[in-house]
C-alpha positions in Angstrom: 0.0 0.0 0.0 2.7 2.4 1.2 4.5 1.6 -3.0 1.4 2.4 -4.5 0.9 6.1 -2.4 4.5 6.5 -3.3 4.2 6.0 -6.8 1.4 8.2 -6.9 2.7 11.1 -5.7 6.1 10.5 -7.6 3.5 10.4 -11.1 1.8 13.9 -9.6 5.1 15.5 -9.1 6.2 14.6 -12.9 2.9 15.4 -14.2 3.1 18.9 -12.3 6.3 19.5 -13.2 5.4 18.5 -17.3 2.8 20.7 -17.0 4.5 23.4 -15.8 7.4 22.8 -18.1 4.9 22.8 -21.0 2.9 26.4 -19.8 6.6 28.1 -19.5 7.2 27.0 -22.7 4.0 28.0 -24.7 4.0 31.3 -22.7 5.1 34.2 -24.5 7.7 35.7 -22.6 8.4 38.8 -24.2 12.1 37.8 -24.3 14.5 37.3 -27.4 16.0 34.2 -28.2 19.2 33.9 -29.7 20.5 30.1 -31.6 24.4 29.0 -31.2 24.9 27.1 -34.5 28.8 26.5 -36.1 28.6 24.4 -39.2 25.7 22.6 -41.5 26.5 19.8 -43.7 25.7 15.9 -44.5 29.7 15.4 -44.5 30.9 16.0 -40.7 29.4 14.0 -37.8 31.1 16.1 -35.3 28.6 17.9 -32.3 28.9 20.9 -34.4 27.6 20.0 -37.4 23.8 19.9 -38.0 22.8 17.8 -41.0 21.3 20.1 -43.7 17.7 17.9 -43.6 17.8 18.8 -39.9 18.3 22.6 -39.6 15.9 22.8 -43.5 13.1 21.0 -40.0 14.0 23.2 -37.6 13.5 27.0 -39.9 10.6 25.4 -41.1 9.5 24.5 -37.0 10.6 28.2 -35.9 8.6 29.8 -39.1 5.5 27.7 -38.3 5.9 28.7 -34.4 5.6 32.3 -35.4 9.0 33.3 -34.6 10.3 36.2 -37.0 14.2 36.1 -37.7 16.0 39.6 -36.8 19.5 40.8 -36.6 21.6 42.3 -33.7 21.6 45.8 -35.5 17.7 45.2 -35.3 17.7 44.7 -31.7 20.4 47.6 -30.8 18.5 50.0 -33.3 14.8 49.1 -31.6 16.7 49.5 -27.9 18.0 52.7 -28.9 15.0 54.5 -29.6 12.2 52.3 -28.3 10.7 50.5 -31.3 8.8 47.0 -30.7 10.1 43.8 -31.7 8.2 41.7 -33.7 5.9 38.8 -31.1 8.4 36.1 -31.0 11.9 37.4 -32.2 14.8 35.4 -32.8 18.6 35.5 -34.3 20.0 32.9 -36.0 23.5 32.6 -35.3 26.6 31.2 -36.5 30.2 30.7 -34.9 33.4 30.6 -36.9 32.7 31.2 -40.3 32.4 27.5 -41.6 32.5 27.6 -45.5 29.4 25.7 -45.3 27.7 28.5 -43.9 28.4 30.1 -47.0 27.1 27.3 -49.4 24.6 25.4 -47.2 23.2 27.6 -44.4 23.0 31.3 -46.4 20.8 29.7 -49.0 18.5 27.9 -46.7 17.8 31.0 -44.6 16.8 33.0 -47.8 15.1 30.3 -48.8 13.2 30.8 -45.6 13.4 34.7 -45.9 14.7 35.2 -42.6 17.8 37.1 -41.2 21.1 35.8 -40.0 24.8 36.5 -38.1 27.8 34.7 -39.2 30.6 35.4 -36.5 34.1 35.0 -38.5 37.4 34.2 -36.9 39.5 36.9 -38.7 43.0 34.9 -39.3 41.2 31.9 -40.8 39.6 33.6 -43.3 40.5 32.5 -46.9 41.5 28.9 -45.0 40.5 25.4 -45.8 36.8 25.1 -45.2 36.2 28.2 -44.2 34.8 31.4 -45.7 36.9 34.0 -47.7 36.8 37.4 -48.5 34.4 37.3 -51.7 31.8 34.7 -50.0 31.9 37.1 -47.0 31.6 40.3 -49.0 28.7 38.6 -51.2 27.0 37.3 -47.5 26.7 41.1 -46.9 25.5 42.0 -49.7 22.7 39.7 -49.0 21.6 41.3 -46.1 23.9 38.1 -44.2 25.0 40.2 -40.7 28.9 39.7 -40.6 30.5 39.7 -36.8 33.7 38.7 -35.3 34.8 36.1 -33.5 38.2 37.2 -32.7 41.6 36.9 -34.8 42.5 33.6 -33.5 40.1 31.9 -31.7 41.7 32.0 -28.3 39.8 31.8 -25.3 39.6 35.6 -23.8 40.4 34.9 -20.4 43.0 33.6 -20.8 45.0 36.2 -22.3 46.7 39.2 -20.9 44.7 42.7 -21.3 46.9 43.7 -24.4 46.3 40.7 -25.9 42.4 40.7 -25.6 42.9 44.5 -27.1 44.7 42.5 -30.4 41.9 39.8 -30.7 38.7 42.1 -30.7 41.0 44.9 -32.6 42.8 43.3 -35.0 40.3 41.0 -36.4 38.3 43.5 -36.6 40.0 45.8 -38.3 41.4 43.1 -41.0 37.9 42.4 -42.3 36.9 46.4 -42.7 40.7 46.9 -44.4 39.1 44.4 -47.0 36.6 45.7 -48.1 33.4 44.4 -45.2 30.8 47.2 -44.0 31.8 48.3 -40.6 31.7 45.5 -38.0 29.3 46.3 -35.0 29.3 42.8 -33.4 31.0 40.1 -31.6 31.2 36.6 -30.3 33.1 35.5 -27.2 35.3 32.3 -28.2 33.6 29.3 -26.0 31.6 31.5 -24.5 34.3 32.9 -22.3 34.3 36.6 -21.0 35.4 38.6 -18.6 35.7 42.6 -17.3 38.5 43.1 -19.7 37.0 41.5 -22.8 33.9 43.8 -22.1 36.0 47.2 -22.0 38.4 46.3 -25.1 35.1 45.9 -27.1 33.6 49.2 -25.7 36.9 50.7 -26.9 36.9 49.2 -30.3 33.1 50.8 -31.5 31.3 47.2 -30.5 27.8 47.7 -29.8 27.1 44.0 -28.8 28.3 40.6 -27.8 27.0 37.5 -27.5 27.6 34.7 -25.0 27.1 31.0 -23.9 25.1 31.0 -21.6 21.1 30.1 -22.0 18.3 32.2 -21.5 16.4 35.3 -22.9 17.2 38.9 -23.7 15.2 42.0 -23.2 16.2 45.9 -23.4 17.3 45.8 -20.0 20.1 43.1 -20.7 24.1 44.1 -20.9 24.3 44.5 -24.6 28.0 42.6 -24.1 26.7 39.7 -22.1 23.7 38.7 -24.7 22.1 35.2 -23.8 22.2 32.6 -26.0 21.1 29.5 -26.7 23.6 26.2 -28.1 22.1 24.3 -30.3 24.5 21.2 -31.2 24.1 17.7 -33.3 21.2 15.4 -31.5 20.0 12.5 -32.9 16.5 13.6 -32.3 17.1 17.0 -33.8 13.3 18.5 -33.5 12.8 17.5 -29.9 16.7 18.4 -29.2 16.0 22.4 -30.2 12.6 22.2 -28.1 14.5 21.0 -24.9 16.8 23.5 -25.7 14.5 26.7 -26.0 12.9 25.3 -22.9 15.8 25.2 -21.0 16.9 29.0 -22.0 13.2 30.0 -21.0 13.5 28.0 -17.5 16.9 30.0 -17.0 14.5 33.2 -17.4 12.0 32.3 -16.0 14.1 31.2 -12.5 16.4 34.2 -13.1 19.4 32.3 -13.4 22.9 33.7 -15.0 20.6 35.9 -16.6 22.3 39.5 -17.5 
């Protein structure tokens, strides 16, 4: 008798906690969510990669749940002087400027006619499998928001204060030297940021940054501590990005790491 009370409240508990999984979930939370992708192709089978047949489901999930692709520019611009986001907006972004972004991802989001980022590590431009200078400059011209993601990838912590200054400087300024629209945007490498990292992109004209860690962004969030949302290889990809949105909203919703 005392197993079956047991059991019952164990299946109330889970049912409870479903339930109120599911109602954060399907509540609109007034919050912008921001995807962590890095590469898109049937070739890799890495964590990183997200088959093409996969991401093609998950735009096509996103469109049908009413979610409206905008850019960081979008967001700073309708923070600046007070204009409304669209109901559910969302920014689709991209970490390390895979060449794949170029051939698979940039024509699946126009197919889609939504808006993306593409954060670009400056010294690997030009390298194998990655971007170069004309598929960048031709991503801008189709309305593709170009950020960086630092000149070599290093982890900003780790380095010294001048050499944080180099990384968000120089890679920077090697991608407008060449010819790219002014660079407002950045991306910490692995997520990783700190006091320093935040005043060497101040001084370098940065409006924005985004990081690792899950959960939602309003106008009152640090522009260079944006939430964000990872969204890696899962075998069930569909139920994967669900889980994944959840999470970020739960980390809202709780108030946890939240900037």
């Amino acid at each position: 008798m005392k197993y079956y009370k047991i059991t019952a409240i164990i299946s109330i508990l889970i049912l409870i906690i479903a339930g109120f999984c599911f109602y954060i979930y399907q509540k609109p939370s007034n919050g912008l969510l921001i995807l962590e992708y890095h590469k898109v192709n049937d070739i890799d089978n890495d964590e990183y990669t997200i088959p093409v047949k996969d991401f093609t489901a998950q735009l096509d999930y996103l469109s049908a749940e009413g979610y409206t692709t905008i850019s960081l520019m979008d967001f700073i611009h309708a923070k600046k002087y007070g204009e409304k986001l669209p109901a559910k907006p969302i920014i689709l972004t991209f970490d390390d400027g895979y060449e794949d972004n170029f051939t698979n991802v940039a024509p699946i989001v126009n197919k889609h006619n939504m808006k993306a980022t593409f954060f670009i590590i400056g010294n690997y431009i030009n390298k194998k499998d990655y971007i170069n200078w004309a598929q960048l400059k031709q991503l801008q011209n189709d309305n593709i928001e170009i950020g960086c993601h630092t000149a070599n990838h290093l982890p900003l912590t780790t380095l010294s204060a001048a050499q944080i200054q180099n990384e968000v400087k120089l890679s920077k300024l090697l991608m407008e030297w060449n010819g790219l629209k002014t660079i407002f945007f950045f991306s910490y490498p692995n997520g990783m940021y700190n006091n320093t990292a935040i005043q060497a992109l101040q001084q370098n004209n940065y409006l924005a940054a985004v990081t690792g860690d899950p959960g939602l962004n309003t106008f009152s969030t640090n522009p260079y501590l944006l939430q964000r949302t990872y969204i890696p290889r899962e075998r069930f990809s569909l139920l994967g990005l669900k889980l994944r949105i959840l999470k970020s909203k739960l980390f809202y919703y709780f108030h946890i790491n939240q900037h």
